[in-house]
C-alpha positions in Angstrom: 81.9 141.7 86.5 79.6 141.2 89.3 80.0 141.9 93.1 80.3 138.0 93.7 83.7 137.9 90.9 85.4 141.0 92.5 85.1 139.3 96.3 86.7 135.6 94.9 88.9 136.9 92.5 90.4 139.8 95.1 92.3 136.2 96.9 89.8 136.4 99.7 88.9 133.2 99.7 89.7 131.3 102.8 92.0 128.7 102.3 94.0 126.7 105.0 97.2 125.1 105.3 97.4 121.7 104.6 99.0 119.2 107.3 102.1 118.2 107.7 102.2 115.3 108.7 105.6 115.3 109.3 105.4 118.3 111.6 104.4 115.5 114.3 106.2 112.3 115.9 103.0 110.0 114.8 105.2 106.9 114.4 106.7 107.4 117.7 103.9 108.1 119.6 102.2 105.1 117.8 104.9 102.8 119.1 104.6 104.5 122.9 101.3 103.4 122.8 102.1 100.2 121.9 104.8 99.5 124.0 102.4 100.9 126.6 99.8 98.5 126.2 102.2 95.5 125.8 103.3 96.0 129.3 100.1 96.7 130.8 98.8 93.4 128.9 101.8 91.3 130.5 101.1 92.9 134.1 97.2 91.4 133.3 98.0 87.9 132.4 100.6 88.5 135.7 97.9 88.9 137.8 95.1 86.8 136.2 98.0 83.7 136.3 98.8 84.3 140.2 94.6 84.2 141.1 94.0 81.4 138.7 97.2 79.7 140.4 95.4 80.5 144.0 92.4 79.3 142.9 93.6 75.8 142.1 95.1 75.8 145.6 91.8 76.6 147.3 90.7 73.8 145.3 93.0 71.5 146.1 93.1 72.2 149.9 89.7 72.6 150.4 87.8 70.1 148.6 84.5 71.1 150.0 83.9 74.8 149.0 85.9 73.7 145.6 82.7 75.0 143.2 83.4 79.0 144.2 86.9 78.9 143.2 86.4 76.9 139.9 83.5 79.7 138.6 86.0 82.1 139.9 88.6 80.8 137.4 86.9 80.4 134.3 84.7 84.1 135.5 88.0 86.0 135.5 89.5 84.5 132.7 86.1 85.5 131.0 86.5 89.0 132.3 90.0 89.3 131.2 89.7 87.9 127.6 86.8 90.7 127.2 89.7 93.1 127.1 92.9 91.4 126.3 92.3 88.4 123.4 95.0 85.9 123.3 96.1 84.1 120.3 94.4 81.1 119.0 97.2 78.2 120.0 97.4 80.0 123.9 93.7 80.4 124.0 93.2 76.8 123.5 96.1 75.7 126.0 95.3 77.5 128.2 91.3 76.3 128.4 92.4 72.7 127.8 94.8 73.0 131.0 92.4 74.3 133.2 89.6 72.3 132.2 91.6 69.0 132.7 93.2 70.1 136.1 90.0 71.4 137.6 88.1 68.6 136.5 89.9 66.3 138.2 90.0 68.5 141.2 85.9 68.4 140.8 86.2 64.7 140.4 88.4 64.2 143.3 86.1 66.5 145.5 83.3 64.4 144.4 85.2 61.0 145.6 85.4 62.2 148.6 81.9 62.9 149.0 82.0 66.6 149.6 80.4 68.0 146.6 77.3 66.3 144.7 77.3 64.3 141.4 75.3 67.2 140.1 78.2 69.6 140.5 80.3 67.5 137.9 78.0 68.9 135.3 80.2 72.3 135.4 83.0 70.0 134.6 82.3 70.7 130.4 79.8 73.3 130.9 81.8 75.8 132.0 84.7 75.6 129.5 81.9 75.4 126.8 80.6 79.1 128.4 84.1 80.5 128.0 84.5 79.2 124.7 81.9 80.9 123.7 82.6 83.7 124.9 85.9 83.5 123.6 84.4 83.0 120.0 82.1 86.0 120.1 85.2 88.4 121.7 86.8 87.3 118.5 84.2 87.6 116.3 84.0 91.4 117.8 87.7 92.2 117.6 87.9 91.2 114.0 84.9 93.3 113.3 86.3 96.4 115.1 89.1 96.0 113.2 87.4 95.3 110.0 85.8 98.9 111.3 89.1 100.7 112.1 90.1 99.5 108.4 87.6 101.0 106.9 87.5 104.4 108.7 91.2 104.8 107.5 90.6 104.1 104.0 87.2 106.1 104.5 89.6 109.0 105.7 92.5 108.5 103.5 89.9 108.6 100.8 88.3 112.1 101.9 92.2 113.2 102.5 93.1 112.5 98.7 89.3 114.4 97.8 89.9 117.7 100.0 93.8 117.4 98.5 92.9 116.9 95.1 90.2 120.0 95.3 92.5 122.2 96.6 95.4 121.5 94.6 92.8 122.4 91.7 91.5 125.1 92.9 95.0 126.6 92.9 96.0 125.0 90.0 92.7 127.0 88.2 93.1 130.0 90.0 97.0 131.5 88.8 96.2 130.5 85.0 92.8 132.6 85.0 94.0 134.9 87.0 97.2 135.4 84.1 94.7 135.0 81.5 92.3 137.9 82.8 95.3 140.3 83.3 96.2 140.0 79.7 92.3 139.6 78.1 91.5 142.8 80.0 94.8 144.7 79.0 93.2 143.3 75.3 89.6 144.6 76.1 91.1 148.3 76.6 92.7 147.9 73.4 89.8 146.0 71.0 88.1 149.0 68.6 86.2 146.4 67.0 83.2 146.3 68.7 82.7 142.2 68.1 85.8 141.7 69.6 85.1 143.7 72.7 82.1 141.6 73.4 84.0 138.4 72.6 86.7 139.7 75.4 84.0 140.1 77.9 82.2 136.6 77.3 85.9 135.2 77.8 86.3 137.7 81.1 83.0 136.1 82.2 83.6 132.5 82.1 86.9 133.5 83.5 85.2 134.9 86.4 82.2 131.8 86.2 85.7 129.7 87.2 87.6 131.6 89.7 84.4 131.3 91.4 83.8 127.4 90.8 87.4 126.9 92.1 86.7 128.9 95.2 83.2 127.2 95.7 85.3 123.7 95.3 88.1 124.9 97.8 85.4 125.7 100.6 83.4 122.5 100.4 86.9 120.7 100.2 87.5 122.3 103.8 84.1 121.4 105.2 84.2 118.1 103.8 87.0 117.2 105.5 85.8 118.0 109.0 87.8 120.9 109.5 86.3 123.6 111.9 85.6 127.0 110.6 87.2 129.7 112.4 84.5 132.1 114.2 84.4 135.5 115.8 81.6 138.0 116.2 80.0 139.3 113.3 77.3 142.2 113.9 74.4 141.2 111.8 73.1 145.2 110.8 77.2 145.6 110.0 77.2 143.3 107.5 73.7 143.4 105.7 74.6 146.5 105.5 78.2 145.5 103.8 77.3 142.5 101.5 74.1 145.1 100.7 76.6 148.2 99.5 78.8 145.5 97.6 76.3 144.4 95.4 74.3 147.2 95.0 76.8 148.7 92.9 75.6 145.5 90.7 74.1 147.1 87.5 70.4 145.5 85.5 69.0 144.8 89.3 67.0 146.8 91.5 68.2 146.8 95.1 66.4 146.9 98.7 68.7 146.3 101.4 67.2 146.2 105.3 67.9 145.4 108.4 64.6 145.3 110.3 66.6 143.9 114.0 67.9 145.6 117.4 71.6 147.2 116.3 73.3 144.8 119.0 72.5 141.3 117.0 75.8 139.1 116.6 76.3 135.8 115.2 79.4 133.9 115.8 80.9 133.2 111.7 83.9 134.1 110.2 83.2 137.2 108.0 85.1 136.1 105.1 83.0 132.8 105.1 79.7 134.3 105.9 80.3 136.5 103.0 80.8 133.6 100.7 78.0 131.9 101.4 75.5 135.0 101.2 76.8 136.0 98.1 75.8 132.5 96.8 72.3 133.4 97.4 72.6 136.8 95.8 74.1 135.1 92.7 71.4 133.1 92.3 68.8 135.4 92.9 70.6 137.3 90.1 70.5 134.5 87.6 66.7 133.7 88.2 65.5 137.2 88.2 65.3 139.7 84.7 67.2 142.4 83.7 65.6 145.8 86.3 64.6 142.5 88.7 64.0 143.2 92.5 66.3 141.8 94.6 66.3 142.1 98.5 68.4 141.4 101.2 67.2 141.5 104.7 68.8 141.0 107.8 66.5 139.6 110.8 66.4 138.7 114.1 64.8 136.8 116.6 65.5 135.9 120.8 67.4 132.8 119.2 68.4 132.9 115.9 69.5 135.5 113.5 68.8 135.4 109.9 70.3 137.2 106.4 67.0 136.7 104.0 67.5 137.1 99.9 64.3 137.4 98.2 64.0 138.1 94.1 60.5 138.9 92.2 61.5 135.9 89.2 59.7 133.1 88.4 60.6 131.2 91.7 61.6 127.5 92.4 58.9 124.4 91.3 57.9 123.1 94.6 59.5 119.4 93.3 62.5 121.3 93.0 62.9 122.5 96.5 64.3 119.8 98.2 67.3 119.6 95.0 68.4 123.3 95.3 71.3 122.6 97.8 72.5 119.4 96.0 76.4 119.6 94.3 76.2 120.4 90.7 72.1 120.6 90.3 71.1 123.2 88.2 68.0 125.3 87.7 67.8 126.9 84.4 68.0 130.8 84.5 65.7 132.5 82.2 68.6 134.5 81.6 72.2 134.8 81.9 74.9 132.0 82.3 74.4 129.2 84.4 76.2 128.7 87.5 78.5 126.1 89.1 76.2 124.4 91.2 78.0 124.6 94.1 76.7 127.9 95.9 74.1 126.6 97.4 75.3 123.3 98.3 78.8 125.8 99.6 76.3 128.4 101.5 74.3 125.3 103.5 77.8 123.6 104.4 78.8 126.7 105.7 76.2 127.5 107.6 75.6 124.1 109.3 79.3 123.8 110.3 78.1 127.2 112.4 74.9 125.3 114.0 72.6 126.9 111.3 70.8 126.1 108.1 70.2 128.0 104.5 65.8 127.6 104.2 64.1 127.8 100.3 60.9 128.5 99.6 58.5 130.5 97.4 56.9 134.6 97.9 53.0 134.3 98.2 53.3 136.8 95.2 55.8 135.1 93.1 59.8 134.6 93.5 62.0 132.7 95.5 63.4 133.1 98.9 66.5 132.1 100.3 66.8 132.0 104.0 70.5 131.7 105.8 69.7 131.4 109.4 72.5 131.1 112.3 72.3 130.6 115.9 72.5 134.1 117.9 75.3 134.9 120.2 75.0 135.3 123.6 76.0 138.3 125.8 79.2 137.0 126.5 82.5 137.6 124.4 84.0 134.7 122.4 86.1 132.6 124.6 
């Protein structure tokens, strides 16, 4: 069994609670808010009706300077609608109304000789500005809702995914785990040399999908947005740990190093960290022969720190570096069982919900490297 199979089948895996949803009042806070903004909508179209009201009496009683308060009307209704959006029927009312008692204030002004013809002009224009406007606030409002809709099902959607992965992951994890307790009580057992070796290919696809379903678990948690816990992890400390884990790996040659100041720190959770370089030690191990050289290095820089994996195999075709972290893309190992798919694709997730990245590319003298680089902490504990 490899070092990778003893870390996810020893339950280490991080795994999270799902929500309860109800844990918390949502429907009563949801109808607080409501109420909330039905009152504040009512004090609105208080106020807006008491200066639209004044208006009309400026208007009336003073003919002369009647243009300022008709824009100011149909201005603050356009002001108010761009907030609050009335139903269709009101909406229409309420323009006709106005329109036909300010226009006859305009036309009464005009009779009177204290306003110019030209001013009778605002008479439809204005209404036909508000309209307008009206039309377009509508047009938005049923396209922020057509929005809204969609980032529910959108997240309802992702929900159901992240759900559904978990509840197989678990639902994979207590069968193998039975079956490998009783196939290995079997393997201690089996004299016949064929049925030893049948044992152990059943022990390895066993351990092929404890891994898979802690690989699916992960990304199900990342997926869905949820923030990966961090503390501070000493980068020598753990080279040094993931290094001594797999170096007890038999059929590969091991270099471990960690050519950085003793005082580097990323902020990761180990646990995580852990999953994700072990990823990039698996498949160093798939793509490299049997006595293969395998390194892991652990670097530093001002800004960043980095955990490198490097293998002498036959390396990664340069039209296949940009399809190494994709789910469930494969490259063929020369030898050995193919893997999930998923470490990669699991190790990059995990290192870009930290601010990093996980980097490909090829040795100058042949192999491939895998590069998992993280931001490096600052001199100042973890708040």
């Amino acid at each position: 069994m490899s070092a990778t199979s003893f870390r996810v089948a020893d339950g280490r895996a991080p795994t999270r609670p799902a929500h309860d949803p109800a844990a918390s009042p949502v429907g009563t806070g949801r109808f607080a808010r409501a109420g909330a903004r039905t009152t504040v909508g009512i004090a609105i179209d208080a106020a807006l009706a008491v200066f639209v009201t004044a208006c009309l009496v400026l208007m009336w009683a003073y003919p002369e300077p009647a243009t300022i308060p008709y824009h100011l009307i149909f201005v603050s209704i356009m002001l108010v609608y761009g907030f609050r959006i009335w139903p269709v029927p009101a909406t229409l009312a309420v323009v006709g109304v106005l329109t036909v008692i300010t226009g006859l204030l305009m036309v009464d002004a005009y009779e009177e000789g204290v306003i110019d013809l030209a001013e009778l002009s605002e008479i439809p224009l204005m209404p036909a500005l508000l309209v307008t406007m009206m039309w377009h606030a509508r047009r938005r409002a049923a396209a922020h809702r057509e929005l809204e809709r969609m980032s529910t099902v959108q997240r309802d959607m992702l929900e159901r995914e992240r759900s559904f992965f978990r509840d197989t992951s678990h639902a994979i994890r207590t069968p193998v785990t039975i079956a490998r307790g009783h196939l290995e009580l079997a393997s201690g057992n089996a004299l016949v040399p064929t049925v030893r070796e049948d044992l152990e290919t059943t022990l390895r696809q066993l351990d092929r999908m404890s891994v898979l379903s802690n690989r699916l678990l992960a990304l199900a948690q990342i997926d869905a947005g949820e923030v990966l816990p961090a503390q501070r992890v000493d980068l020598a400390d753990f080279v040094g740990e993931v290094g001594a884990n797999w170096s007890a790996e038999p059929g590969r040659s091991w270099a471990v190093d960690v050519d950085t100041d003793t005082d580097a720190v990323v902020d990761a959770d180990p646990v995580w960290l852990a999953l994700a370089v072990d990823a990039l030690v698996e498949n160093a191990v798939h793509h490299t022969a049997d006595h293969g050289c395998i390194e892991i290095r652990g670097t530093a820089s001002k800004t960043t720190c980095s955990i490198v994996v490097a293998d002498d195999g036959a390396g990664i075709a340069p039209a296949d570096l940009e399809h190494v972290f994709h789910r469930f893309w494969h490259r063929r190992p020369p030898n050995g069982p193919m893997g999930s798919g998923l470490g990669l694709s699991m190790a990059r997730a995990t290192a870009r919900a930290w601010g990093g990245d996980v980097r490909a590319s090829n040795r100058p003298t042949g192999g491939a490297v895998l590069e998992l680089v993280l931001p490096r902490s600052d001199a100042e504990p973890l708040v």
